[in-house]
C-alpha positions as CSV (number, residue, x, y, z in Angstrom):
1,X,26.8,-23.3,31.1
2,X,27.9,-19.9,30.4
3,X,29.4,-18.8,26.5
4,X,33.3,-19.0,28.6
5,X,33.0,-22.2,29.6
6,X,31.3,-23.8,25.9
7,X,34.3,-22.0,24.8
8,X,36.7,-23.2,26.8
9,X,35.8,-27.0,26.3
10,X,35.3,-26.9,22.6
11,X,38.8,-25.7,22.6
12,X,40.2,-28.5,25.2
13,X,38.2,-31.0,22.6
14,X,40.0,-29.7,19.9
15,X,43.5,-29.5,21.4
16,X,42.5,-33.9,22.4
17,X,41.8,-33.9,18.7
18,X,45.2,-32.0,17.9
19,X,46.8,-34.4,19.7
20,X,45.5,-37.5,17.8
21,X,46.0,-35.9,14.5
22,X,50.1,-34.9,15.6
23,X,50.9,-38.3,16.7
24,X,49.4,-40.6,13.6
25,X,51.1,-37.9,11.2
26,X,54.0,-38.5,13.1
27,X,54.3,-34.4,12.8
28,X,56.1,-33.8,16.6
29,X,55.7,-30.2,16.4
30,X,52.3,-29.9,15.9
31,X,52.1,-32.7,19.3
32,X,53.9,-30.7,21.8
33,X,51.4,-28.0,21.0
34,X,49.3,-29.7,22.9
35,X,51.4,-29.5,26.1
36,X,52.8,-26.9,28.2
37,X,57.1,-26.9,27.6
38,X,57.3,-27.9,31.3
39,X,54.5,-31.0,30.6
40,X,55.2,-34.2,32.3
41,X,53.6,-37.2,30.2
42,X,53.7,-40.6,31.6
43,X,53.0,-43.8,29.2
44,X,54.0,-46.5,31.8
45,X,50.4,-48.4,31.8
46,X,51.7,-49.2,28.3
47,X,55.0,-50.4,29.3
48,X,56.5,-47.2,27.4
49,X,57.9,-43.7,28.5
50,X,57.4,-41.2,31.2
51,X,59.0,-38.2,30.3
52,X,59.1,-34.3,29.8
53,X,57.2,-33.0,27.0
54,X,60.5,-33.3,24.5
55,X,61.9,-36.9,25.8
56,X,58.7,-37.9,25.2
57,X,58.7,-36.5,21.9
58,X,62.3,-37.7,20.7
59,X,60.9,-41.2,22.3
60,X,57.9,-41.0,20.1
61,X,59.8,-39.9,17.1
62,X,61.9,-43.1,17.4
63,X,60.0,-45.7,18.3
64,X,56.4,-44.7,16.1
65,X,59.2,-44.8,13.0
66,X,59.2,-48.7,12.6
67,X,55.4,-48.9,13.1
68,X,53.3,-48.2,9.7
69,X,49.9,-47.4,11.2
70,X,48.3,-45.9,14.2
71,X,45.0,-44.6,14.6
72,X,43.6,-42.6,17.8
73,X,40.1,-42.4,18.4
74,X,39.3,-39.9,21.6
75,X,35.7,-40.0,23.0
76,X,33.7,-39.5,25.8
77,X,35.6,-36.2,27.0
78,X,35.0,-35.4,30.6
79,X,36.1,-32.0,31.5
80,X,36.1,-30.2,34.8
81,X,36.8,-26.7,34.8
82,X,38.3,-25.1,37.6
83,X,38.7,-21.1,36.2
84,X,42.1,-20.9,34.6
85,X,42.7,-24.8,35.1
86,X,40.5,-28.0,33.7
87,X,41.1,-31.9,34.4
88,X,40.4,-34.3,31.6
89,X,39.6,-37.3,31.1
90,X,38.9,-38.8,27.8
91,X,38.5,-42.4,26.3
92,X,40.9,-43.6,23.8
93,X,40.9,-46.6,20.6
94,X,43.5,-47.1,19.3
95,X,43.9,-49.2,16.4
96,X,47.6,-50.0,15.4
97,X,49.7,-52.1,13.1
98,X,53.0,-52.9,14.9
99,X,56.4,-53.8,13.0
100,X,56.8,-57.5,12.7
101,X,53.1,-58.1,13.7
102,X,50.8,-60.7,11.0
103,X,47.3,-59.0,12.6
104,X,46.7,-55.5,13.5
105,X,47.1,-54.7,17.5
106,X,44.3,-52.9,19.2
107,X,44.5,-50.8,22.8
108,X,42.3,-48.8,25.0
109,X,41.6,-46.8,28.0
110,X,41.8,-43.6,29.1
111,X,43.9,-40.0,28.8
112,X,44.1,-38.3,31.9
113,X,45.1,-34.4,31.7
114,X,45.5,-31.6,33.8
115,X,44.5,-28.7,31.9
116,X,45.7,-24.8,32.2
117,X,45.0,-21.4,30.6
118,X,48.0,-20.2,28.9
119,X,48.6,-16.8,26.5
120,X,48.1,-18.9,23.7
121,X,45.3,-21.1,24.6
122,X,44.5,-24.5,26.3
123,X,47.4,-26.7,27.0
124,X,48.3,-29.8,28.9
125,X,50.8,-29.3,31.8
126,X,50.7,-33.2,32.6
127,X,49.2,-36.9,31.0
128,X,49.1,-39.6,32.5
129,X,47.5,-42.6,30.2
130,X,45.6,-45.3,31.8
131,X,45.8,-48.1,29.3
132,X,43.0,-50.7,30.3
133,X,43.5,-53.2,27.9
134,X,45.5,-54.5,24.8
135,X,45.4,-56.9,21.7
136,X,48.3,-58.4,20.3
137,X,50.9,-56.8,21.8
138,X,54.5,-56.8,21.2
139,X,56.7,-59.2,23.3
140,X,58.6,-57.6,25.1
141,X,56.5,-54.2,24.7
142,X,58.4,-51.3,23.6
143,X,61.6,-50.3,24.8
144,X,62.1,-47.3,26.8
C-alpha cells in the first residue's frame, strides 16, 4: 500500500466518522459534507427515505427531532479504491431511543457508498443502507 492510498482511506474513515458525528448532533450541515450536492441516499431497508442529498436532509431534520437519542457506531470499513473513485462498505450499530418507546431500540447492518475524489476531498456521490436487522421498532416504522 502506497502513502496515496493510506491517505486516501484514513480520510474516507474519517468522512464515515463525519457522518456519524453530523447525524446524532443533529448538525445537517456538517452531514451533507459528507456527500456530493448531487448524492442520491436511499434508507428504504429501514422503511425510511430515498432521496437527494437535501430531501434526505430536511427528512432527517424532521423526523430525528422527536427522537432523544441516537448513537452510530461504524466498523469494519471495507474500501476499494479505484484511482479517483472508492466503494465502501462499512458495518453499522446503532443504538437508539425512539419517541414513545419504554426500552431503547437497537439496528444494524451495513453502509454502502460509492466514493469520489472531489476539489475538496473525499465525498459520497450515493448510499444505500442495508439494514440487517432491528430491535423494538416503531409500528408503523417512520413515515416518509
Amino acid at each position: 500500500m502506497d502513502i496515496q492510498e493510506l491517505s486516501d482511506k484514513i480520510e474516507i474513515t474519517e468522512l464515515l466518522a463525519r457522518y456519524a458525528r453530523g447525524v446524532d448532533a443533529r448538525d445537517w450541515d456538517l452531514w451533507k459534507t459528507v456527500f456530493t450536492p448531487e448524492a442520491i441516499i436511499d434508507y428504504s431497508s429501514a422503511g425510511a427515505v430515498v432521496g437527494s442529498r437535501d430531501e434526505v436532509a430536511s427528512w432527517l431534520e424532521k423526523g430525528l427531532a422527536a427522537v432523544p437519542m441516537t448513537q452510530h457506531f461504524i466498523s469494519n470499513v471495507e474500501i476499494v479504491l479505484n484511482r479517483d473513485r472508492a466503494k465502501v462498505r462499512a458495518m453499522f450499530y446503532n443504538p437508539m431511543h425512539l419517541p414513545g418507546m419504554d426500552q431503547p431500540s437497537f439496528c444494524g447492518g451495513y453502509y454502502h457508498h460509492d466514493m469520489v475524489r472531489t476539489e475538496v476531498g473525499w465525498r459520497s456521490e450515493r448510499l444505500v443502507e442495508e439494514n440487517q436487522w432491528f430491535v423494538n421498532p416503531l409500528e408503523p416504522p417512520l413515515s416518509r
